[in-house]
C-alpha positions in Angstrom: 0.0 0.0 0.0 1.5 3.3 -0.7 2.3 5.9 1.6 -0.2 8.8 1.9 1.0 12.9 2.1 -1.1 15.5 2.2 -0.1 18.8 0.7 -1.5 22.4 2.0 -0.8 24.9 0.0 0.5 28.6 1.2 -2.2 31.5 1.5 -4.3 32.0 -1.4 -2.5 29.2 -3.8 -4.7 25.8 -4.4 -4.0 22.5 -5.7 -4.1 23.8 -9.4 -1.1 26.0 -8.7 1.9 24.5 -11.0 4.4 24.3 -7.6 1.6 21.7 -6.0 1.2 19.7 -9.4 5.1 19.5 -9.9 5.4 18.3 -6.1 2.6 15.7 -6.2 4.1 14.6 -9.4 7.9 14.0 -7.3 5.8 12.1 -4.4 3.8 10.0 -6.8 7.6 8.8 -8.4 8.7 8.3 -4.8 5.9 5.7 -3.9 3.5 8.2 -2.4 -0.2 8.9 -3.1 -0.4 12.7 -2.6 -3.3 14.1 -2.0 -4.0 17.9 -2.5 -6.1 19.9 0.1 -8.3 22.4 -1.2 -7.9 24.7 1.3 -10.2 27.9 1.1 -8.1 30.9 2.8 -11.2 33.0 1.8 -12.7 34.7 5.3 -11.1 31.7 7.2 -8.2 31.8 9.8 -5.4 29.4 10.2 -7.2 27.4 13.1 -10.6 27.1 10.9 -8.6 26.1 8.0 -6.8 23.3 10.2 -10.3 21.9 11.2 -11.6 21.7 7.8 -8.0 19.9 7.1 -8.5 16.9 9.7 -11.6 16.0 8.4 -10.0 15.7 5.5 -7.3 13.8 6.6 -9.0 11.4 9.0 -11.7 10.5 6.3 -8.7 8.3 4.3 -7.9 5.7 6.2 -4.6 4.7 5.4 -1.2 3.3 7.8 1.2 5.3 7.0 -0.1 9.2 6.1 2.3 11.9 6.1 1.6 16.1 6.2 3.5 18.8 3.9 2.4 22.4 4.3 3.9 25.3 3.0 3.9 28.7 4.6 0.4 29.5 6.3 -0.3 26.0 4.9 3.0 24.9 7.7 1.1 26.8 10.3 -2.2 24.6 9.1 0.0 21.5 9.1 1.6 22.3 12.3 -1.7 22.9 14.5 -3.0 19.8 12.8 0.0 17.6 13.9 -1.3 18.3 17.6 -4.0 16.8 17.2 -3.5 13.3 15.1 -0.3 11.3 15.1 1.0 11.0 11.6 4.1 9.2 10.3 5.6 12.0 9.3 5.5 15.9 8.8 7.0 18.3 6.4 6.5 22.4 7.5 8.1 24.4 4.5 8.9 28.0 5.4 6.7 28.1 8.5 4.9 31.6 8.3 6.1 33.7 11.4 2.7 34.7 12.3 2.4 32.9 16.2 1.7 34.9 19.3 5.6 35.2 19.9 5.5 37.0 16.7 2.8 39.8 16.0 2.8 40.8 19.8 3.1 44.5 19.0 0.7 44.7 15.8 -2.5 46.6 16.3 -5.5 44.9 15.0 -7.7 48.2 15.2 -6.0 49.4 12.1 -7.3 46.1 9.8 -10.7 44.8 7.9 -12.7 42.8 10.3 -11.7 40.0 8.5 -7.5 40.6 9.0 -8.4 41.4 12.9 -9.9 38.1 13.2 -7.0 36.5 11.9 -4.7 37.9 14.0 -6.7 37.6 16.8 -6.3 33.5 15.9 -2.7 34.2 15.3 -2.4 35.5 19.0 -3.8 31.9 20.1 -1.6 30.0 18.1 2.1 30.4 20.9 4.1 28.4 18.8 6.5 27.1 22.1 3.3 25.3 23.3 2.0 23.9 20.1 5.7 22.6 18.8 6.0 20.7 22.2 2.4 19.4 21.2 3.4 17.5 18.1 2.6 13.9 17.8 4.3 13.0 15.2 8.0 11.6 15.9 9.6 12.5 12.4 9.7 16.2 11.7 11.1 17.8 8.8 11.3 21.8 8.7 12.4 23.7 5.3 13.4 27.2 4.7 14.9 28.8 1.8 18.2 31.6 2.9 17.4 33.9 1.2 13.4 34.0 2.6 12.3 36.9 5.4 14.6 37.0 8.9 11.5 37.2 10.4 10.2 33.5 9.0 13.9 32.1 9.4 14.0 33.0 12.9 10.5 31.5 13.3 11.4 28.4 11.9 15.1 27.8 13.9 13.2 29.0 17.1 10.1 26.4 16.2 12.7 23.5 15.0 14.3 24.0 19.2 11.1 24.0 20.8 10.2 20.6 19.4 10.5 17.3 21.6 11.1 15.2 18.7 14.8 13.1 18.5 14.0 12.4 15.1 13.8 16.2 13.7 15.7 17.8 11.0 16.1 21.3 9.5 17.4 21.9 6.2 18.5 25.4 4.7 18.0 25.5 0.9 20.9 27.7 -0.7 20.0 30.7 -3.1 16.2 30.1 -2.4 13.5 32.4 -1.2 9.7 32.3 -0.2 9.0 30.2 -3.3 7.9 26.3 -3.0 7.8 25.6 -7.0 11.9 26.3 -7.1 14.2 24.1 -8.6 16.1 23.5 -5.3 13.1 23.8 -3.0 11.4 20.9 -5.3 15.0 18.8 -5.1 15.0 19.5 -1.2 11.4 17.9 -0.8 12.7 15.5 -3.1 15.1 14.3 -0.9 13.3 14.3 1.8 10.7 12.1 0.4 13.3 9.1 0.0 14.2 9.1 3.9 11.2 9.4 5.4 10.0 6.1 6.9 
């Protein structure tokens, strides 16, 4: 039977977008069935949207299912991974948009819409959830050339997880872009370890 990964795509990309094809298409060579979550970032925030993604992923009933997010679609992936035990997860240039993160930014100054999400963000304290995780194997993925605030997220995320079996890779001459050669070679890799 093969081994199942779910893909959440960043904020406002879908399964359509070329990146998620091109990356569905490296799992499928590399034994996996991928399946692509249609996430609707329209007037939902991140903890809605990872709801909506666990009924999703505990309708297919598989052994061995594994979680890849990228960006807002980490964050998705990450607050899912506390609730179900997976055998693996992928977080892609984790957004740096916890608690820790946007303590200072005033919400009276947005749409409804963009105070409501970071109102969810200011829930989300990323040193409670990464000590949450039930997965054991944890693979986190930034490019080096991406924001300092989302690499600082991610190395500071990537401590605060309990996990022996957790690995962080920096992609060289990459930034905030999933569908790049070396990002897609990275995931590639990664693919052909997990267990």
């Amino acid at each position: 039977m093969k081994k199942t990964v779910f893909i959440i795509p960043g904020f406002r990309h879908g399964p359509g977008t070329k990146a998620y094809k091109e990356i569905a298409r490296i799992l499928r060579e590399e034994g996996y069935f991928p399946v692509l979550s249609r996430i609707s970032w329209k007037k939902r925030t991140v903890s809605e949207n990872a709801v909506f993604f666990l009924k999703e992923f505990n309708h297919i009933k598989r052994k061995k299912k594994y979680i890849l997010g990228f960006s807002f679609g980490a964050m998705v992936a990450l607050l899912a991974s506390t609730k179900v035990r997976s055998s693996g997860l992928i977080l892609c240039s984790l957004s740096p948009f916890f608690r820790e993160d946007i303590a200072r930014v005033k919400t009276n100054l947005m749409s409804a819409l963009m105070a409501e999400r970071y109102q969810d963000f200011a829930q989300l304290q990323s040193a409670v959830l990464a000590k949450k995780i039930k997965t054991k194997q944890v693979h986190m993925l930034y490019g080096a050339r991406e924001a300092k605030s989302l690499k600082k997220r991610v190395q500071k995320t990537f401590h605060q997880i309990l996990s022996s079996r957790k690995h962080l890779t920096r992609i060289q001459k990459t930034e905030h872009e999933i569908g790049s050669i070396r990002y897609l070679q990275t995931i590639q890799q990664i693919a052909r370890v997990l267990r």
